[in-house]
C-alpha positions as CSV (number, residue, x, y, z in Angstrom):
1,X,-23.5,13.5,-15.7
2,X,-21.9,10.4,-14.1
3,X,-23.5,6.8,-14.4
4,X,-24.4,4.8,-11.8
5,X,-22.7,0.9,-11.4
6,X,-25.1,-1.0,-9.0
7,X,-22.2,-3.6,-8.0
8,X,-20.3,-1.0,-5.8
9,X,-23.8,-0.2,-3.9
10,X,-23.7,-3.9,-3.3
11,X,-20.0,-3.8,-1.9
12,X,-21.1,-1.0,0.4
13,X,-23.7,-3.7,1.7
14,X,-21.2,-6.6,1.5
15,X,-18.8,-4.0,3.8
16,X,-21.5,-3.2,6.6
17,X,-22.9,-6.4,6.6
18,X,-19.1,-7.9,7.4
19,X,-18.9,-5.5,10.4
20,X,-22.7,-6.6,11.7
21,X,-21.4,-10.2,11.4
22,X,-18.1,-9.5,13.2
23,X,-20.2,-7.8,16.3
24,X,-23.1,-10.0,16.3
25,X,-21.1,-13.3,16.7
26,X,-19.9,-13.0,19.6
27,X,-22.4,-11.4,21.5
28,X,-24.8,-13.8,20.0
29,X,-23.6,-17.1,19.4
30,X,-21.1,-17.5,22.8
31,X,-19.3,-20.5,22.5
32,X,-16.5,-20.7,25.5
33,X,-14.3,-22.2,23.0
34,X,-15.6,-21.0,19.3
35,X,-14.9,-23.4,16.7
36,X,-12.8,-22.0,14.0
37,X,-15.4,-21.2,11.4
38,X,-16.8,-19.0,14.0
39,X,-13.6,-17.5,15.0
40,X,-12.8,-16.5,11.6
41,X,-15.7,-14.8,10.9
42,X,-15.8,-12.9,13.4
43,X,-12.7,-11.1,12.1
44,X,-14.6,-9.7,8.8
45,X,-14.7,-6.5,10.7
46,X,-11.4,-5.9,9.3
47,X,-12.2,-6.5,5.6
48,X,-15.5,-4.3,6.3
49,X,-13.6,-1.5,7.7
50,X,-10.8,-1.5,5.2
51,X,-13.8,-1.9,2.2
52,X,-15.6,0.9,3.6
53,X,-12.2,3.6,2.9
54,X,-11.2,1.9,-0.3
55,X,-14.6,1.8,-1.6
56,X,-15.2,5.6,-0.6
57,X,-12.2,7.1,-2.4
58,X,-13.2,5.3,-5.4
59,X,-17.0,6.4,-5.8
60,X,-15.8,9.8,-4.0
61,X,-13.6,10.4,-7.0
62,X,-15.8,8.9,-9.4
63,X,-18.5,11.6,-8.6
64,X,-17.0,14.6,-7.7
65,X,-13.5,15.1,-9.1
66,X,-14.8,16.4,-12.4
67,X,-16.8,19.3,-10.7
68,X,-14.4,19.9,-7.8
69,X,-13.0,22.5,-9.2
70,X,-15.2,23.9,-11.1
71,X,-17.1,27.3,-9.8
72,X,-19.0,26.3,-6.5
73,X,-18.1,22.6,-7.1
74,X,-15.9,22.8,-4.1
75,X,-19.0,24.0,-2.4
76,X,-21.8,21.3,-3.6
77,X,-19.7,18.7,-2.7
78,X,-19.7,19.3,1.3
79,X,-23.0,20.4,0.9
80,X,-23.6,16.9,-0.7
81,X,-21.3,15.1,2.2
82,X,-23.2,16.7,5.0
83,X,-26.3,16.1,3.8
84,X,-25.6,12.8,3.6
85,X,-23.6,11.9,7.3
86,X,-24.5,14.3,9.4
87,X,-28.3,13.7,9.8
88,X,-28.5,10.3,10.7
89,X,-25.2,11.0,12.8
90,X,-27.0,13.2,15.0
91,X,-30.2,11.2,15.5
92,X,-27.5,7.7,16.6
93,X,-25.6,10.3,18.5
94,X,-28.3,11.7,20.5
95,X,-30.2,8.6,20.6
96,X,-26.8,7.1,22.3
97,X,-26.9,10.1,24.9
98,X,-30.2,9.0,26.0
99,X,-29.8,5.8,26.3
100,X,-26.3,6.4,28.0
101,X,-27.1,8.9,30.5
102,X,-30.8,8.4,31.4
103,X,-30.2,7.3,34.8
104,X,-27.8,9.4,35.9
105,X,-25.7,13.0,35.1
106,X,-23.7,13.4,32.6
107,X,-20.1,14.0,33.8
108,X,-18.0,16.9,32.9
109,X,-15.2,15.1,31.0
110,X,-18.1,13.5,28.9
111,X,-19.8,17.5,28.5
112,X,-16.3,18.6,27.6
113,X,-16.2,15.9,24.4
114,X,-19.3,16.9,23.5
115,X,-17.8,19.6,20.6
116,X,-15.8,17.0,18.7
117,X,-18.1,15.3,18.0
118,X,-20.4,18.0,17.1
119,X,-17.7,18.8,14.7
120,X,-17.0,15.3,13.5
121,X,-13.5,15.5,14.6
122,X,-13.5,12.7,17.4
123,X,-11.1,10.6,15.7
124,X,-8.6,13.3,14.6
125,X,-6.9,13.6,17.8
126,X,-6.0,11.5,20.8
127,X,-7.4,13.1,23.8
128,X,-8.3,10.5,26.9
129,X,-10.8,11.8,29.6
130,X,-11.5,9.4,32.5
131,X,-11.4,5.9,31.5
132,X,-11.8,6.2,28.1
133,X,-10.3,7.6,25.0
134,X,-12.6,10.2,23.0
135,X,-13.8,8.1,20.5
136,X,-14.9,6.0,23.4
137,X,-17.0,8.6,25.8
138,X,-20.2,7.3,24.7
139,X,-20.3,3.7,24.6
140,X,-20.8,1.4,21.7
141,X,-23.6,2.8,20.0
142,X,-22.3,5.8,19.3
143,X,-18.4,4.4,19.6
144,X,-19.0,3.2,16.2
145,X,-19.1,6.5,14.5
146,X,-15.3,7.4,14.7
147,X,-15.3,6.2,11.2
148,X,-17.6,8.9,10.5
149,X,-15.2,11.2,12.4
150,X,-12.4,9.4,9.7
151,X,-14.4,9.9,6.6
152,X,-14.6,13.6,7.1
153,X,-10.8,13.9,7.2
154,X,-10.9,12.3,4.3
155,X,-13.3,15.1,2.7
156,X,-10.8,17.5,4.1
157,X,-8.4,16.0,2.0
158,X,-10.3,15.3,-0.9
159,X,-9.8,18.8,-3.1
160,X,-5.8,18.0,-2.5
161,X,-5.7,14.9,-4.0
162,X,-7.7,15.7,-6.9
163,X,-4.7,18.9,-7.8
164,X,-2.3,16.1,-7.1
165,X,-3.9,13.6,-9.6
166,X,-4.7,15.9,-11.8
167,X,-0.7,16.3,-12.7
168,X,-0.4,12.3,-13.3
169,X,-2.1,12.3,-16.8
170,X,-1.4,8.4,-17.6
171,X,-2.7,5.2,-16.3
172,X,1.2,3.9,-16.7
173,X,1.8,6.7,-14.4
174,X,-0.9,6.3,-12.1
175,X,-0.2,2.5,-11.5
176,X,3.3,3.7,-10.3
177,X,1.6,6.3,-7.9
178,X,-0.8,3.5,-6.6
179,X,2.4,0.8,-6.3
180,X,4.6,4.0,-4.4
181,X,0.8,4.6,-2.2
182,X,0.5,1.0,-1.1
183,X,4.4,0.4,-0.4
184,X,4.4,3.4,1.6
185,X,1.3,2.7,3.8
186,X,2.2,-0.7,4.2
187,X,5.8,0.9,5.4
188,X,4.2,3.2,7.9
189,X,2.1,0.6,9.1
190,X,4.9,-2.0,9.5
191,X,6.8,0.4,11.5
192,X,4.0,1.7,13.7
193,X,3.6,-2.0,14.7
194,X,7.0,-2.8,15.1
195,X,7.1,0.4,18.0
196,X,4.2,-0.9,19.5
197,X,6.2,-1.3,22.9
198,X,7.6,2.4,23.0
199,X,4.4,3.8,22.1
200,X,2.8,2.5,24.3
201,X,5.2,3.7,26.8
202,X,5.3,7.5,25.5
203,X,0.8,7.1,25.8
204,X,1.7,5.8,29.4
205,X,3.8,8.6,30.5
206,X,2.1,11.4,28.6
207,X,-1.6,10.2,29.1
208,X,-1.8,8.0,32.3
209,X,-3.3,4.7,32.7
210,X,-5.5,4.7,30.5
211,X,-3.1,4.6,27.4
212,X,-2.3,1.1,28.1
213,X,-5.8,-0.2,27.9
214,X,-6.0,-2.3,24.3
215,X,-9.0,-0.8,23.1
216,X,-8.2,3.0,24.9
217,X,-4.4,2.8,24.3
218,X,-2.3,5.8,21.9
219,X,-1.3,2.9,20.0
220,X,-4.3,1.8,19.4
221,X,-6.1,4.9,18.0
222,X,-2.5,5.5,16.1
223,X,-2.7,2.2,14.0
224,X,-6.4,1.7,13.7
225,X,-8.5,4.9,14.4
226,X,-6.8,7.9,13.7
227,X,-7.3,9.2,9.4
228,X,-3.5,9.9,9.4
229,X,-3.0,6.5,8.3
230,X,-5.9,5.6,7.0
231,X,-6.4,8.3,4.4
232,X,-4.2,5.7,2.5
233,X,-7.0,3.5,2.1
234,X,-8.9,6.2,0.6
235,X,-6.0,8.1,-1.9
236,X,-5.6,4.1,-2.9
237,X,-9.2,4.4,-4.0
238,X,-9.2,7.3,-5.8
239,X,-6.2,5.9,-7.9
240,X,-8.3,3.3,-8.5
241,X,-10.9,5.2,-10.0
242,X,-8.9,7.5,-11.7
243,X,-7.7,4.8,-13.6
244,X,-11.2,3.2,-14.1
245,X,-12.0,7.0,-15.5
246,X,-9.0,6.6,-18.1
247,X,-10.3,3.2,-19.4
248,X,-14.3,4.1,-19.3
249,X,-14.8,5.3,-22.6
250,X,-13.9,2.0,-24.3
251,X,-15.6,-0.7,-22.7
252,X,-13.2,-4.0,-21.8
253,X,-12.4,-6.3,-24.8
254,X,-13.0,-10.3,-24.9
255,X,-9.5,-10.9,-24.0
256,X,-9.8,-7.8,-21.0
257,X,-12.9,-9.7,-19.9
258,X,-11.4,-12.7,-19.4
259,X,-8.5,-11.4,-17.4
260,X,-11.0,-9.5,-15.5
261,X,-12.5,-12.6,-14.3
262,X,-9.4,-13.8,-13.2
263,X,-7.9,-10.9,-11.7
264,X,-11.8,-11.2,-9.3
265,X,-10.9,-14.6,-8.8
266,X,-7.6,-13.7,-7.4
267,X,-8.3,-10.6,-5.7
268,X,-11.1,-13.0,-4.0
269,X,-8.4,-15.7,-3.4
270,X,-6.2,-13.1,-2.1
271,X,-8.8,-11.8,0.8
272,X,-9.2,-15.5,1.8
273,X,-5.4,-16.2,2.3
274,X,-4.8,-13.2,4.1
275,X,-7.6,-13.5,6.2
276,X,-6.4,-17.0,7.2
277,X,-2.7,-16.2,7.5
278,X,-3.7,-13.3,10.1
279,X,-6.2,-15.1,11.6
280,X,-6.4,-18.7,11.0
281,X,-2.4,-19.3,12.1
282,X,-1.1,-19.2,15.7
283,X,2.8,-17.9,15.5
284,X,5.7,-16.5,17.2
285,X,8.0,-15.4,14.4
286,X,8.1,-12.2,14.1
287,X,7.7,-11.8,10.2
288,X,3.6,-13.3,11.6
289,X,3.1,-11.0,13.7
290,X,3.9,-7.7,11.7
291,X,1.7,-9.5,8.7
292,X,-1.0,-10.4,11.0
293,X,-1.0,-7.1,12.3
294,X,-2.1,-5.3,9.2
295,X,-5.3,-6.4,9.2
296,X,-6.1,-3.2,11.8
297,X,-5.1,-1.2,9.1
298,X,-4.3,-1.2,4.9
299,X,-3.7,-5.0,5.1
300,X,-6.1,-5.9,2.8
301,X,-6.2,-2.5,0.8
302,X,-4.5,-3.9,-2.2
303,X,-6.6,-6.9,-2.7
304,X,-9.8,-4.5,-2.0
305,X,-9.0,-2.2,-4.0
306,X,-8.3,-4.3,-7.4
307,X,-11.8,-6.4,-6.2
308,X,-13.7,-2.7,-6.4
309,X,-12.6,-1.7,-9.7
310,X,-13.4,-5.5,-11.3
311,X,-16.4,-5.0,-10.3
312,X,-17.0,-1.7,-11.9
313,X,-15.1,-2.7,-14.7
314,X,-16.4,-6.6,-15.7
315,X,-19.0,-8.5,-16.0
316,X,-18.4,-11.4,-13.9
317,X,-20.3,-13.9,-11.4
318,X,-19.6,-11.9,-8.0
319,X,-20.3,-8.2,-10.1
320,X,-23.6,-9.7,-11.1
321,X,-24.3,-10.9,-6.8
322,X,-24.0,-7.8,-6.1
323,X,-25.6,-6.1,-8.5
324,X,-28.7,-8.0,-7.9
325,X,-31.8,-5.9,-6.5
326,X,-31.2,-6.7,-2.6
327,X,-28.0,-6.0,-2.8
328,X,-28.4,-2.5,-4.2
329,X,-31.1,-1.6,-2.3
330,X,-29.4,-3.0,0.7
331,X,-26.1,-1.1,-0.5
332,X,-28.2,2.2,-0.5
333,X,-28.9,1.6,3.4
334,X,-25.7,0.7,4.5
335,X,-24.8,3.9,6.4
336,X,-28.0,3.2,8.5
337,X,-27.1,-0.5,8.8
338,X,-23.7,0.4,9.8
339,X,-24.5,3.1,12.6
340,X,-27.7,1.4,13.8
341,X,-26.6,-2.1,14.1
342,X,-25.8,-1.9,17.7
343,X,-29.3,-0.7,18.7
344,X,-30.3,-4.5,17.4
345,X,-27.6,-6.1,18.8
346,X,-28.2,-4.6,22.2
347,X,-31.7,-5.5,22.1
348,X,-30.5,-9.5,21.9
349,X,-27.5,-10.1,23.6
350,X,-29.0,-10.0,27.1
351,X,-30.8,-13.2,26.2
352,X,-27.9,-15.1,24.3
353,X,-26.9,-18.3,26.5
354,X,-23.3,-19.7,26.8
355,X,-23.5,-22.4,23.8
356,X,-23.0,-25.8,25.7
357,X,-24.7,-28.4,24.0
358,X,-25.7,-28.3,20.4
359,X,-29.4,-27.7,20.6
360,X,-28.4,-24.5,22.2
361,X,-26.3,-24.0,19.4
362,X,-29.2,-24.1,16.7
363,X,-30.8,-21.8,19.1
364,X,-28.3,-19.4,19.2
365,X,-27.7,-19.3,15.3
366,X,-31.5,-18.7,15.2
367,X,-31.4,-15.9,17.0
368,X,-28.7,-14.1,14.6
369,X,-30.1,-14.7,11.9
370,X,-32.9,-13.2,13.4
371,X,-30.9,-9.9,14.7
372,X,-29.3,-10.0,10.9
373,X,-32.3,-9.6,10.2
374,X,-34.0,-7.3,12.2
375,X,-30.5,-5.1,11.8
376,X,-31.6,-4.7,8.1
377,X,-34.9,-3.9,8.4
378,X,-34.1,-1.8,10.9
379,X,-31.8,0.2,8.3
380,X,-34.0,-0.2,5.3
381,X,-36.7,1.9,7.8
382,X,-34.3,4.5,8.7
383,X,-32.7,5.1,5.5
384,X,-36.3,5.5,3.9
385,X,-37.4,7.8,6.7
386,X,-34.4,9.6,8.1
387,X,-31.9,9.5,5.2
388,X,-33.5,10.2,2.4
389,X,-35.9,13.0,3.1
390,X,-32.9,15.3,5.6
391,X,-31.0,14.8,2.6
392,X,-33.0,16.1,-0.1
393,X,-34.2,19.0,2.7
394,X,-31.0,20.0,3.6
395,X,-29.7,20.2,0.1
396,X,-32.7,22.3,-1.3
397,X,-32.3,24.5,2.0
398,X,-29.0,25.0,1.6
399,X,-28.4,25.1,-2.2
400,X,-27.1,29.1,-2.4
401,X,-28.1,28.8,-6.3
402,X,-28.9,26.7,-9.2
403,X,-25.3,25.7,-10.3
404,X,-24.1,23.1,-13.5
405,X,-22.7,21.6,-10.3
406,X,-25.5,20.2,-8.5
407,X,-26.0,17.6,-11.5
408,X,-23.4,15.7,-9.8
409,X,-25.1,15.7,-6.4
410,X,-27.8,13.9,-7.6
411,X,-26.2,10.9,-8.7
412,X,-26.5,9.7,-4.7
413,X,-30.1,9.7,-4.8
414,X,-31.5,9.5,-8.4
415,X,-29.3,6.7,-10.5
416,X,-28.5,6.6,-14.2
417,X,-29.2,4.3,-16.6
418,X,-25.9,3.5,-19.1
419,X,-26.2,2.1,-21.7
420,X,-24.6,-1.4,-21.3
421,X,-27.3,-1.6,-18.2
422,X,-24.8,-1.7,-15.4
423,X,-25.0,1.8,-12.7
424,X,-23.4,3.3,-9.5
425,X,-24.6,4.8,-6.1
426,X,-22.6,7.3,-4.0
């Protein structure tokens, strides 16, 4: 039975919590010129996003590649999956409906995109109706679940990159496969952005109008939406653990311990400098704006990914932040703050005046921290209420048998103590 290592729960809060920050700022806090503090920030999005993948490949792998091929273990594990999206998927996605469409009927292009994402497959495809792309039909609130959509893709792919890592039996050998993963997504990337213009074009021609939008446009769901690119995010993560696997039985050495805090330090340091070189530095040159541009996608992968297994390998200052309590048990409701934090959002914005003076300032910073707030709560409730009781139903509903496998599924919702104190949540 798998242990459980409390500081990845906490990245899975650190993750959401970057994407309410980057959509609360500037409906919140509207400055007509933001200072640059502000500006920055409200670009964590992409750290949060990127975190999200990464960190799901590695606790995917963690938890479920020992069973997945074992008799029914291909079974239990998207029997676990679903138990734990689709639930509070449905409730946002109805919910969103309601909202949406209470004044008025819903129209057939919206009724006709209605099965994808039934099916979870709204992301997997570019397919424009009206004005809007699919992963767009339903407005914001529900908008937000494409990475949902994403996630299962990555489930699909799951069972094929266990058989693929299963033949790489070394960490030397696994390192290589991780370098080869993030040259190659970093390659496909690169040249994706470097098409942008015909891409745009083919969308145009094939797709109407509507493909030239920015947040609608083909190019758009290519190099930022669609899982085709961003399983890479998620295989990185599963190298990631796998390696973390090969090194768990002996624990880290004084000499290991101390490189571990410096390899946090500069997988920290790394996050910063990227962040600023994509979004702190206003360029021309062309080498800028294909570097700048992989922060939609695998940019900070690398960096991410190294950060994630520090933490689950070594005891340092940031593991032991996000290890602590709140963290955890704000980690544990971070699917709930990350598909709900709209809804809070929504409910402030209306009142949020244009900052031009600095007592409305303070104001304004009052009110998010308030909505941060509120958003967390908010998530805490659902996750208590909504999560945790359709999962455990829908698992003991659908469980065909007692299976050896299901001790695995139970790591999500019942941790682990080890033995050196430190755990892990799914």
């Amino acid at each position: 039975m798998r242990t459980t290592i409390p500081s990845l729960t906490g990245l899975r809060f650190i993750a959401a919590f970057c994407v309410l920050i980057a959509h609360a700022l500037p409906q919140i806090v509207k400055f007509q010129n933001p200072p640059v503090p502000v500006a920055l920030l409200s670009q964590i999005w992409a750290e949060g996003m990127t975190l999200f993948f990464v960190l799901s490949g590695f606790v995917i792998y963690y938890n479920y590649s020992h069973s997945i091929g074992q008799r029914s273990g291909l079974y239990y594990f998207f029997l676990a999956r679903f138990a734990r999206l689709y639930p509070l998927y449905i409730v946002v996605v109805v919910y969103g409906l309601l909202v949406k469409f209470s004044y008025f009927q819903l129209p057939a292009e919206n009724i006709a995109s209605l099965p994808y994402y039934a099916t979870l497959t709204q992301s997997w495809l570019y397919k424009p109706t009206g004005h809007n792309s699919l992963i767009s039909q339903f407005g914001l609130i529900v908008g937000v679940s494409w990475s949902v959509s994403t996630e299962w893709f990555f489930y699909m792919t799951f069972p094929f990159v266990c058989l693929a890592l299963a033949s790489i039996p070394s960490i030397r050998a696994r390192l290589i496969a991780a370098a080869i993963a993030i040259v190659t997504a970093l390659a496909i990337v690169t040249i994706i952005h470097a098409n942008n213009a015909p891409i745009q074009q083919f969308g145009i021609a094939l797709f109407g109008p509507v493909a030239a939008e920015p947040q609608e446009s083909l190019f758009r769901w290519l190099a930022y939406y669609s899982p085709y690119v961003r399983v890479f995010e998620f295989i990185l993560g599963c190298l990631c653990a796998s390696i973390y696997m090969k090194l768990e039985a002996s624990g880290p050495s004084e000499r290991e311990q101390r490189l571990g805090r410096w390899l946090t330090a500069g997988a920290l340091s790394g996050i910063l400098i990227l962040h600023l070189l994509m979004f702190g530095i206003d360029s021309n040159a062309r080498w800028h704006q294909l570097v700048a541009a992989l922060h939609m996608n695998f940019g900070f992968a690398p960096f991410l990914a190294l950060l994630i297994f520090c933490c689950a390998r070594y005891q340092t200052a940031f593991s032991r932040l996000v290890s602590t309590r709140w963290m955890v048990l704000c980690g544990e409701a971070s699917y709930s703050l990350y598909l709900g934090h709209f809804l809070v959002i929504n409910a402030f914005r209306y009142e949020a005046a244009t900052i031009t003076a600095w007592q409305v300032a303070v104001g304004a910073f009052l009110q998010l921290a308030v909505v941060i707030l509120a958003a967390i709560g908010l998530s805490l409730v659902t996750w208590s209420l909504i999560e945790v009781p359709s999962r455990r139903w829908l698992r003991r509903k659908l469980a065909a048998k007692p299976s050896p496998n299901t001790a695995s599924l139970s790591l999500e919702s019942r941790p682990v103590a080890r033995q050196q104190g430190a755990n892990i949540a799914t």
